[in-house]
C-alpha positions in Angstrom: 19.4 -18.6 9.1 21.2 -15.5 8.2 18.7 -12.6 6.6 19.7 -12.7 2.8 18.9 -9.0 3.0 22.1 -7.9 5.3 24.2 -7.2 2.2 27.8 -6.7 3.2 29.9 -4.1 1.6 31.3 -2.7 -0.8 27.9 -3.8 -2.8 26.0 -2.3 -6.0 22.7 -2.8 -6.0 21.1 -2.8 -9.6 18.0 -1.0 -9.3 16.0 -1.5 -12.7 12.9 0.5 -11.7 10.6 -2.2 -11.9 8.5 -3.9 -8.7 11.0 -6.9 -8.3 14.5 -5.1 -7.7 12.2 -2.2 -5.8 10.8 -5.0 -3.1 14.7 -6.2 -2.7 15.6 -2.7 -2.1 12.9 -2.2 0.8 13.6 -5.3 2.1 17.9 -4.4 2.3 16.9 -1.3 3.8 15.0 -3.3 6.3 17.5 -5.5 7.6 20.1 -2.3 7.6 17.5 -0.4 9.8 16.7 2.0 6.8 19.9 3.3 6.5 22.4 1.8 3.7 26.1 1.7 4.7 28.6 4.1 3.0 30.1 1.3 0.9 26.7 0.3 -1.1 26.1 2.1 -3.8 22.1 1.9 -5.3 22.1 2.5 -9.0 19.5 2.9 -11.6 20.7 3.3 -15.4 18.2 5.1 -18.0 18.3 4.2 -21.5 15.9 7.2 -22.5 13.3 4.8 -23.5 11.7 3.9 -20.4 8.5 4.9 -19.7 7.5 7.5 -17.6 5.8 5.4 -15.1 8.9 4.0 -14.5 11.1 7.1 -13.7 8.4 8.6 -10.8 8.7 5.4 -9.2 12.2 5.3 -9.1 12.0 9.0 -7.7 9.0 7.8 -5.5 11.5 5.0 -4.2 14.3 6.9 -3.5 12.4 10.0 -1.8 9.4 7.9 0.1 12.4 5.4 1.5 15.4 8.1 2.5 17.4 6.5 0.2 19.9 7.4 -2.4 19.6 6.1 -5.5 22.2 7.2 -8.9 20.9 7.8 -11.9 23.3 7.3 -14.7 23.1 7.6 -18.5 25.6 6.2 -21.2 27.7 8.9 -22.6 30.6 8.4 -25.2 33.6 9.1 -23.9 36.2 8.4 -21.1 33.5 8.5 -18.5 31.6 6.3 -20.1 28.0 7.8 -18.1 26.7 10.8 -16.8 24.9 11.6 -13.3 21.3 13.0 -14.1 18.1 13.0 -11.9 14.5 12.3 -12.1 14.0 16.4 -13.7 17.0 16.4 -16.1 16.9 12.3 -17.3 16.1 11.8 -21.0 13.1 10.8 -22.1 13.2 10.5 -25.5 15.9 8.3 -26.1 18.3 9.8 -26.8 21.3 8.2 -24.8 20.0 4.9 -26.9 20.1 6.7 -29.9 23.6 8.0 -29.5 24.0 4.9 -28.8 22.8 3.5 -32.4 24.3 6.4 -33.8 28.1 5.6 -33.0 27.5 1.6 -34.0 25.6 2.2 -36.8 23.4 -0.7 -36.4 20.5 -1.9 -34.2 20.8 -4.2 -31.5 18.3 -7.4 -31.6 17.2 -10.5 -29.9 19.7 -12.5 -32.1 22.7 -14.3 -30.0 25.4 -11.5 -29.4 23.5 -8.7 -30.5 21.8 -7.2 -27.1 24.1 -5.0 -26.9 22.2 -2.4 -25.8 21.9 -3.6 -22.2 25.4 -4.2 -22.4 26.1 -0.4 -23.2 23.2 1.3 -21.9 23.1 -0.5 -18.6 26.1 -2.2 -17.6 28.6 -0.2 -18.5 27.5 3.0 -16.7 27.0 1.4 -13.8 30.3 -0.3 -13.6 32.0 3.3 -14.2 29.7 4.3 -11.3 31.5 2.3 -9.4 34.7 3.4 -10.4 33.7 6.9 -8.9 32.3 6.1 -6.2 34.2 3.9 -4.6 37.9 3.6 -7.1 36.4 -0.5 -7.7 36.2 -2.7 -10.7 33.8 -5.2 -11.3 34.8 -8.5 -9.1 36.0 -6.3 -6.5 32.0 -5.7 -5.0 29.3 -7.9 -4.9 26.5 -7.2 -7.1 23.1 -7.5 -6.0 20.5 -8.4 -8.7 17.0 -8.9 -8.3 16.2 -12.2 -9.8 13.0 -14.2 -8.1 13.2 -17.8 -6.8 11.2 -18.6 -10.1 13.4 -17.2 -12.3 16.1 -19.9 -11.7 16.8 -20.3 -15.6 18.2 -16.2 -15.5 20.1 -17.3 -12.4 21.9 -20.1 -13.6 22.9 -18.0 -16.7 23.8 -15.0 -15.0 26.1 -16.9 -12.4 27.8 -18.6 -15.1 28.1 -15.4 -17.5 29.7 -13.5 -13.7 32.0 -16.4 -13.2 33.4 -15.8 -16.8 33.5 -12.7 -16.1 35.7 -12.7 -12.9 32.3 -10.6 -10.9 30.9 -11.6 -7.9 27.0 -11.5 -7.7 23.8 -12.6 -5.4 20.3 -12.8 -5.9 18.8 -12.2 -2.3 15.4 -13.0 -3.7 16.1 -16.2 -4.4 17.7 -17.0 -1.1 14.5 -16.1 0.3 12.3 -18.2 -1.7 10.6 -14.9 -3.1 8.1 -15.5 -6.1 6.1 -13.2 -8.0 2.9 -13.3 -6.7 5.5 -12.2 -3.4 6.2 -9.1 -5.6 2.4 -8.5 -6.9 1.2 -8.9 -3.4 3.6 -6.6 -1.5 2.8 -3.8 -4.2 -0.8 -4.4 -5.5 -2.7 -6.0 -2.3 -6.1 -7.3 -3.0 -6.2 -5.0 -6.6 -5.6 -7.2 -9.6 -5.0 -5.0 -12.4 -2.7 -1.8 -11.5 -4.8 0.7 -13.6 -7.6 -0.6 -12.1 -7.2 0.3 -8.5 -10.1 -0.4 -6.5 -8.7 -1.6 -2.7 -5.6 0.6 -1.0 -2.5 0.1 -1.8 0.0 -1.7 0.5 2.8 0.9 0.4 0.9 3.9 -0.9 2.0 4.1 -4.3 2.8 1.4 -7.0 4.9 1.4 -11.0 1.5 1.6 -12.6 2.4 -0.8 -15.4 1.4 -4.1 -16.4 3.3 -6.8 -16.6 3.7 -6.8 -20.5 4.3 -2.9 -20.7 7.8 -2.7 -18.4 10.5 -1.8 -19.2 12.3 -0.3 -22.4 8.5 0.4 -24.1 9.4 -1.8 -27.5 12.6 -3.9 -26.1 12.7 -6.6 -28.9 12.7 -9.1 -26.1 9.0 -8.5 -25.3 8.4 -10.4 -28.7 5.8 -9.6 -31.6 2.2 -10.1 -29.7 3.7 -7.8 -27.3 4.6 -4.8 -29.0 1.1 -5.1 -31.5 -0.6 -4.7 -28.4 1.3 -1.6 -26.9 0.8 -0.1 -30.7 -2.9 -0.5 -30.4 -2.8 0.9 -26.9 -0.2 3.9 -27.0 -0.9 4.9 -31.0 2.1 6.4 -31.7 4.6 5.6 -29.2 6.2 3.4 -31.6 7.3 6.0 -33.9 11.0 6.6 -31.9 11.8 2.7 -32.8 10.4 3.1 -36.5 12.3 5.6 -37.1 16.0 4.4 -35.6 15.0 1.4 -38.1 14.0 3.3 -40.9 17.4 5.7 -41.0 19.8 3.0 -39.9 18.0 0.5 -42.7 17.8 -1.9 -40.2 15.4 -3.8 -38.3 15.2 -4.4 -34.0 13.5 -8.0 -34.5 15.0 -10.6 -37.6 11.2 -11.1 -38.8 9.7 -8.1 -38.6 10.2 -4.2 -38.8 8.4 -2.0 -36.2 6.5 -0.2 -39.7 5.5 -3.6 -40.6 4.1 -4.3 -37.7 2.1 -0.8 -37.5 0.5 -1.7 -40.9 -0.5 -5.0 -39.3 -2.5 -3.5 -36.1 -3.7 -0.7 -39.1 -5.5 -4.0 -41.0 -6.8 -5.6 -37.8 -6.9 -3.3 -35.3 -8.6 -6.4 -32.7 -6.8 -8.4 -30.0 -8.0 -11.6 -31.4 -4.4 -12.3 -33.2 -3.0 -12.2 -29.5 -3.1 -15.6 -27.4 -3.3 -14.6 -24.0 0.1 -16.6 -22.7 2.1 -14.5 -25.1 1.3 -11.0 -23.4 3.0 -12.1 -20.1 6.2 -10.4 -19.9 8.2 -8.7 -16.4 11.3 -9.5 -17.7 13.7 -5.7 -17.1 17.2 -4.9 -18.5 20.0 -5.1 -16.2 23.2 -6.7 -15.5 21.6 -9.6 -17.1 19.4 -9.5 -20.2 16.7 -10.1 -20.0 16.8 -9.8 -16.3 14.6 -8.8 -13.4 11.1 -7.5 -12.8 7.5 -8.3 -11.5 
């Protein structure tokens, strides 16, 4: 059987910083002998609101494997993005902000309104592209990192790419990887990933759980979620309470981030939480809610 991993050219791999598309790029450097050809292009997109833990293990990626990886931003304008680096990449939101700023609305979970993905991923990528090798989508293969038990995104994302005229595979799923593939590769015998007690396989790791990846208070992580990461990062909630305070909007249809605050303020346990609603690895990328591990 062919290796899934031997990607031919001209590819863009979507690289969405978390475990799952980071275990498909080792393994594509693998089959090209560590070395990517000239004609596939790695790229990561950062919406400012990604956590921290995220960005050194992109950086980690790229430096630890000899690879290049782009790091792009959404900018207004006829570019459409802008090239920054692990040292100069926002971190406090503020390509997403822009973002809000020039809409004048917040995106949510509602049917045609994740738009942010759309903007803050898709689209700089894309123009990427255009730079780096003068292609439009459906003229390169994209290369997504969707696991072999994540059909349900597949399906969807192959029929949204087939709307769309763009070409795409999911090497992953080709190989019959899973997640406990993923976990395994990066975690070893340690269970919880701030809780290291045995080596780890490749020498360094994201860091995050699974609920706390990737966009901190992404509305697709759901209520439970987000109450949670409130209790446990006090105020790292305030950037998304206050987009929704001075656009007068709200990121979820049921609830508004202050809301919620106020809720963790009167019970301030985990008891409100069950345990199957915490489990989230889902990452933004050229589908939404896409990859991750």
């Amino acid at each position: 059987m062919m290796n899934p991993y031997l990607i031919s050219g001209p590819a863009l791999i979507s690289f969405s910083g978390g475990r799952t598309s980071a275990y498909m790029l080792w393994n594509i450097l693998q089959a090209h002998d560590g070395e990517l050809p000239d004609d596939i292009v790695v790229a990561f997109a950062n919406t400012g609101k990604e956590r921290e833990e995220t960005l050194r293990f992109v950086h980690e990626c790229g430096a630890r494997w000899g690879v290049r990886i782009h790091w792009v931003e959404w900018r207004r304008g006829r570019d459409g993005y802008e090239s920054v680096s692990f040292n100069s990449a926002s971190r406090d939101g503020e390509p997403f902000e822009h973002l809000i700023a020039m809409k004048q609305r917040l995106p949510n979970g509602m049917p045609g309104q994740r738009w942010c993905t759309e903007y803050l991923k898709v689209r700089p990528i894309f123009a990427l592209m255009r730079d780096q090798l003068a292609l439009e989508p459906g003229d390169y293969e994209e290369i997504i990192g969707i696991r072999a038990d994540e059909w349900d995104r597949r399906i969807e994302g192959l029929a949204r790419a087939a709307k769309d005229g763009r070409s795409v595979s999911h090497p992953l799923c080709t190989a019959g990887i899973r997640k406990p593939d993923v976990l395994r590769f990066w975690l070893g015998d340690n269970v919880d990933p701030q809780e290291i007690r045995h080596p780890l396989p490749q020498g360094f790791d994201l860091g995050l759980r699974g609920y706390e990846g990737n966009c901190d208070y992404c509305f697709n992580k759901g209520k439970a979620i987000i109450k949670r990461q409130i209790r446990e990062r006090p105020g790292s909630e305030a950037w998304w309470a206050m987009q929704e305070i001075g656009i007068g909007g709200t990121f979820h249809a049921r609830y508004s981030i202050p809301q919620l605050v106020d809720q963790v303020a009167a019970t301030p346990e985990l008891f409100d939480e069950p345990a199957e609603d915490l489990e989230y690895d889902a990452e933004c990328g050229l589908i939404c809610p896409s990859e991750a591990a």
